[in-house]
N, C-alpha and C positions, 0 to 999 in steps of 0.2 A: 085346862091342864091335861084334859084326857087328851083332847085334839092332838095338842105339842107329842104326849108321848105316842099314838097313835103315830102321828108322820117319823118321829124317833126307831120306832121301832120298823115299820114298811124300810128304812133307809137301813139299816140294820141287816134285814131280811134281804134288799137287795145286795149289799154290798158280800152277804156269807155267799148267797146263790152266784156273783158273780167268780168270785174265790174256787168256788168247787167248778165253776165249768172250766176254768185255766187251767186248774189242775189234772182236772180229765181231758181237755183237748192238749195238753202238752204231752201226759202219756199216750194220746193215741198217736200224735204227731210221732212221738220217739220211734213207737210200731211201727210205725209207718215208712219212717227213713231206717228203719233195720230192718224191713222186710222189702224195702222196694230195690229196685236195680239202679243202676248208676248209667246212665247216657253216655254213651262214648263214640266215637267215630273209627273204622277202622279201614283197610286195605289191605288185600294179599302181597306177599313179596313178588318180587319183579323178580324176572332171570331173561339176562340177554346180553348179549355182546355189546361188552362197553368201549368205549374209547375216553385212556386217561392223559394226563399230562403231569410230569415229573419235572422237577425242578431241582439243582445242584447249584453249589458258588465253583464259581471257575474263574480264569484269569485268560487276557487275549497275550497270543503268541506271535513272534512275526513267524510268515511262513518260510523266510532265509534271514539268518540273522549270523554274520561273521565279525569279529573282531581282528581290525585288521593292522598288523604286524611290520614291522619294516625286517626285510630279508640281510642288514646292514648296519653294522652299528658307525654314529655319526649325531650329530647335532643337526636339528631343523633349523633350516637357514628362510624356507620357502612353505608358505600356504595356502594353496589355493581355489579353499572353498567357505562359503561359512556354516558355522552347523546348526542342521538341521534342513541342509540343501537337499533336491531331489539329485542325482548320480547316475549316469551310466555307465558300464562298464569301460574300465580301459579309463576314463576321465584321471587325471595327475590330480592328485589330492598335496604330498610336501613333496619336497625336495631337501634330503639332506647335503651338508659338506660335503662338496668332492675331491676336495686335493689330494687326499693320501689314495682315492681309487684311481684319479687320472697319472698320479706317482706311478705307482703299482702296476696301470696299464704299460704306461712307458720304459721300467723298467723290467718286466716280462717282455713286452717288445726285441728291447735288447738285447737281453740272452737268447733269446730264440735265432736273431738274426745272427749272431756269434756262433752259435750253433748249427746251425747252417753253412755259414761258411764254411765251418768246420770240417761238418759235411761233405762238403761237394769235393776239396781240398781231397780229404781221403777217398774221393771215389775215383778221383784221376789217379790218384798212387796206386789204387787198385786195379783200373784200368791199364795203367803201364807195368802192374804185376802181373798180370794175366799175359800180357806179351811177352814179357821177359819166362814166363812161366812154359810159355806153347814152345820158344827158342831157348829153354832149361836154362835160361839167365839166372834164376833163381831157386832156390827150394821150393820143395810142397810147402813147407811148414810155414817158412815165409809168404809165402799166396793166402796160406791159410789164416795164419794173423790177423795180415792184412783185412782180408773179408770179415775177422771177427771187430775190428777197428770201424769198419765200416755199420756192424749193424749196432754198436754201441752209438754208434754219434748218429744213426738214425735215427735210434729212442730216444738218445738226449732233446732230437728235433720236434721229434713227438710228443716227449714231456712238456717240452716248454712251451709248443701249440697249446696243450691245454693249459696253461697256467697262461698264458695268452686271453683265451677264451674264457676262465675264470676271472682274469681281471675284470675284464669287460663287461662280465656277465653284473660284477659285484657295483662295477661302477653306473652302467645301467640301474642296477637298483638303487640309487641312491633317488631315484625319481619314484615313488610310492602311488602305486596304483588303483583305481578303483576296480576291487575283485569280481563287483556283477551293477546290474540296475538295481537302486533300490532308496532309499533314504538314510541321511546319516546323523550321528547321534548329536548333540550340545555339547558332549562331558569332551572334548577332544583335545589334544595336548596342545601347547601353543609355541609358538615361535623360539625357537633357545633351546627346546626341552632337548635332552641326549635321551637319545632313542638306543636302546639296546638293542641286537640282534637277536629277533622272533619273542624277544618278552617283556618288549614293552607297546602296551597298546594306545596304538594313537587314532580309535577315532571307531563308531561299531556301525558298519551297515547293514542295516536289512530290509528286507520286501516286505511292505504293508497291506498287496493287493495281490490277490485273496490273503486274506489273516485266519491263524487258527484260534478257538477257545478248545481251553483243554480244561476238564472234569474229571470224575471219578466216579464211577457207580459200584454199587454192592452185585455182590454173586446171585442173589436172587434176581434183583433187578435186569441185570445180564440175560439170566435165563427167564422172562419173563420177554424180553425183547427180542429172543429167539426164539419163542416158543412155537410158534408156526413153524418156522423152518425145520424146528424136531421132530415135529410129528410128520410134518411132511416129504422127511430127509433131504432138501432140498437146500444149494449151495447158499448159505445169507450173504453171501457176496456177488454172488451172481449177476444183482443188478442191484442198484444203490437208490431204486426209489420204490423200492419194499422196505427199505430201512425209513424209522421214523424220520422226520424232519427237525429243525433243530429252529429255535431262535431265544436271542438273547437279550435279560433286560438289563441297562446299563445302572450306574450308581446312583443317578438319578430319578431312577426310577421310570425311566422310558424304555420302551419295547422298541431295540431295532428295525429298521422295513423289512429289510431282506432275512428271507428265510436262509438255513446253512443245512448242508449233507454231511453225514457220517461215515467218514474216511477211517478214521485208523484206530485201531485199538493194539493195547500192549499186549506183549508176549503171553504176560501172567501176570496173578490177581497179587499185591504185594503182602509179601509177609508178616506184617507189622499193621495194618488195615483192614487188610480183606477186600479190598476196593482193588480196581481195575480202572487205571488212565485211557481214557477216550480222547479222542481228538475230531472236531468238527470243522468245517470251512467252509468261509462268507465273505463273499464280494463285497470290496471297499472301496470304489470307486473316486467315492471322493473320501476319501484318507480321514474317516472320523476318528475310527476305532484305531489306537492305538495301543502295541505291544506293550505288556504290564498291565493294563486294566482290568480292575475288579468287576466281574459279570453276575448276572447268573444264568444258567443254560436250563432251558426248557425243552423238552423232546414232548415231540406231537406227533398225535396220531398213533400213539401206545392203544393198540384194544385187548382188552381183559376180556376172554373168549368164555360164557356163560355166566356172566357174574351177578353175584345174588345181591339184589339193592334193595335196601331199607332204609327210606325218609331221615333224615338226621334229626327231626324234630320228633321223633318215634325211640332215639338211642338215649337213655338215660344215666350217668356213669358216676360212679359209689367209689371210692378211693382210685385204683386201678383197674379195676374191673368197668365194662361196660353192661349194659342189659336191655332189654325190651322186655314192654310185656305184652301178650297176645292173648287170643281167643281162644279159650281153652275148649276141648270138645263138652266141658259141661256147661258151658257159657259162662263160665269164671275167666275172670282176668289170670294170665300162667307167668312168671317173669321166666323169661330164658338169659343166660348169659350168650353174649356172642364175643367175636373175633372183629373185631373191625380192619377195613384194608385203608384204599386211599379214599378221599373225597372228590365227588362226582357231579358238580352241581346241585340241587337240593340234596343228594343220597350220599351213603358210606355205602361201599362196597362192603362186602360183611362176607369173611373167609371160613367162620363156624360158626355156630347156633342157631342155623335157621335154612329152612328149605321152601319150597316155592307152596307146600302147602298150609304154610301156617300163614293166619292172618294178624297184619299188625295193627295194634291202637296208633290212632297218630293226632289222635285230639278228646281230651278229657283226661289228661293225664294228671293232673292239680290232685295230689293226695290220692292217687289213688293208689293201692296194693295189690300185692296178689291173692285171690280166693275170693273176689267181690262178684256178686252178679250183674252181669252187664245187660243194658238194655242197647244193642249195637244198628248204627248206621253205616251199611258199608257205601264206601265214598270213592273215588276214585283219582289218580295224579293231579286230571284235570281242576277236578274239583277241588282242591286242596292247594291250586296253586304248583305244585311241583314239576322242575324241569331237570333232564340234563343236560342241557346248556352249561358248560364253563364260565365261569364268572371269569376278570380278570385275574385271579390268584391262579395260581400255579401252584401245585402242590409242591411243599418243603421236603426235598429230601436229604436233607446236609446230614 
């Protein structure tokens, strides 16, 4: 019996003494993790000239696009092309009814020539006035008639040259011309339709090769893309391959080949916006891009002159606010708010909260706050994987 409660009690005795070192190694542990520092990784901010890429929805424009009119009202009797043909200039597209302009010419014809005869009739009476006039056969007055009979029936002659000339002119147009080279539309009126004079449209051509995409950028962006030329005073027109480059990705989500130049911009920023219509141009050789298409336009070769960059995997963002937090001078973690700009490849450009001497955490960020003592590894881009390299995105600017 002693044995049993002997072993009873040694088991006892172990199990208190195990009890009390748990309890003391868990409070020295606690000490332990509230007096030690927390492991973090950090790097100083960058600052250097960036080069960004912005991104808009636009739409493609032809670079001549006419809607083309009959100069003549009349019924198409005649077509001939079909639509969506290629066109050159001068090509006969209809032919309206000509009876009433070949009327028209022929009885303009004939006044004219009655007119004339008429003409000439009095210029021999004039002529034989003028004789009778030098041998006082006649009065002044009567000479004088005479001559004013003569320049009457010569305007009559003259009017009716042009109403001559306007027939003609009318009946010619009943032939409908192609205005330039270019491509013509599907939507186009058909055979029968009455065509009214200059408002009814029968048929839109325009040039596909070069084609514009037209955008819109903001006032800042504007001057963000002039900004060398400000400081520099120097003309941004000058030369057109100081100006970013342009290309566009279509609805499918394909990147264009050919790169496009920035050609034109509006007068003024619109009132109702705030944006500013831009116009860019791209060889279309083989006639992909089509007028009407939904794009989106990408300008390359945008650089942000000194800009301060901070790992995006370092930006941590709380409602609308964004923030980092850094190395404080007393080795505490500090959170600063910042400004974020565009995105850079691994980085955000960052427009306030931060300067090239402060250092950022960019790994141990898991629960951590601000006023913690850090125990830090400084680490560098490489080291961490970070580039700025463009990924395929494009920055969103809509």
């Amino acid at each position: 019996m002693a044995g049993v409660w002997g072993k009873k009690s040694a088991a006892l005795l172990g199990a208190v003494v195990m009890a009390a070192s748990l309890i003391l190694s868990g409070c020295g542990g606690e000490e332990a993790a509230q007096s030690g520092k927390t492991a973090v990784k950090a790097m100083k901010v960058m600052k250097q000239d960036t080069p960004v890429s912005y991104s808009y929805p636009g739409q493609l424009k032809g670079a001549d696009e006419v809607q083309v009119h009959a100069k003549v009202s009349g019924s198409i009797v005649e077509k001939y092309f079909k639509g969506g043909a290629e066109v050159k200039a001068g090509t006969p597209l209809y032919r309206l009814d000509s009876r009433q302009y070949e009327s028209a010419v022929a009885e303009a014809q004939a006044r004219l020539h009655k007119s004339q005869a008429t003409l000439r009739n009095a210029q021999v009476d004039l002529a034989r006035a003028e004789m009778l006039w030098e041998k006082q056969g006649i009065s002044e007055q009567t000479l004088t008639n005479q001559r004013a009979l003569v320049a009457e029936y010569l305007a009559e002659v003259e009017s009716n040259q042009a109403t001559v000339r306007k027939a003609q002119e009318d009946l010619h147009d009943t032939v409908v011309y192609a205005p330039m080279d270019g491509k013509l539309s599907v939507d186009d009126v058909a055979v029968g339709t009455y065509a009214g004079a200059g408002s009814t449209r029968l048929v839109t051509i325009g040039s596909i090769d070069p084609i514009y995409a037209q955008f819109s950028i903001s006032e800042t962006e504007y001057l963000n893309l002039l900004a060398e030329a400000m400081e520099t005073g120097d003309n941004p027109n000058k030369d057109n391959e100081e100006l970013p480059k342009v290309k566009i990705t279509l609805s499918n989500g394909k990147v264009y080949q050919s790169e496009g130049d920035l050609i034109a911009a509006d007068r003024a920023f619109s009132d109702n916006s705030g944006s500013l219509t831009i116009k860019a141009i791209f060889p279309n050789h083989h006639g992909i891009l089509l007028p009407g298409m939904f794009i989106r336009v990408g300008l390359v070769g945008v650089t942000t002159k000194d800009a301060i960059l901070v790992p995006q995997r370092a930006v941590q963002q709380l409602l609308e606010e964004s923030f980092v937090l850094v190395v404080g001078p007393d080795g505490k973690s500090l959170s600063k708010n910042v400004q974020l700009g565009e995105k850079v490849g691994s980085y955000y450009i960052v427009k306030e909260g931060l300067t090239t001497e402060d250092t950022v955490i960019v790994d141990g960020l898991t629960n951590l706050q601000a006023g913690k003592d850090l125990d830090v590894t400084m680490v560098t881009a490489e080291d961490m994987g970070f580039s700025l390299e463009e990924s395929s995105e494009i920055v969103d600017k809509s």
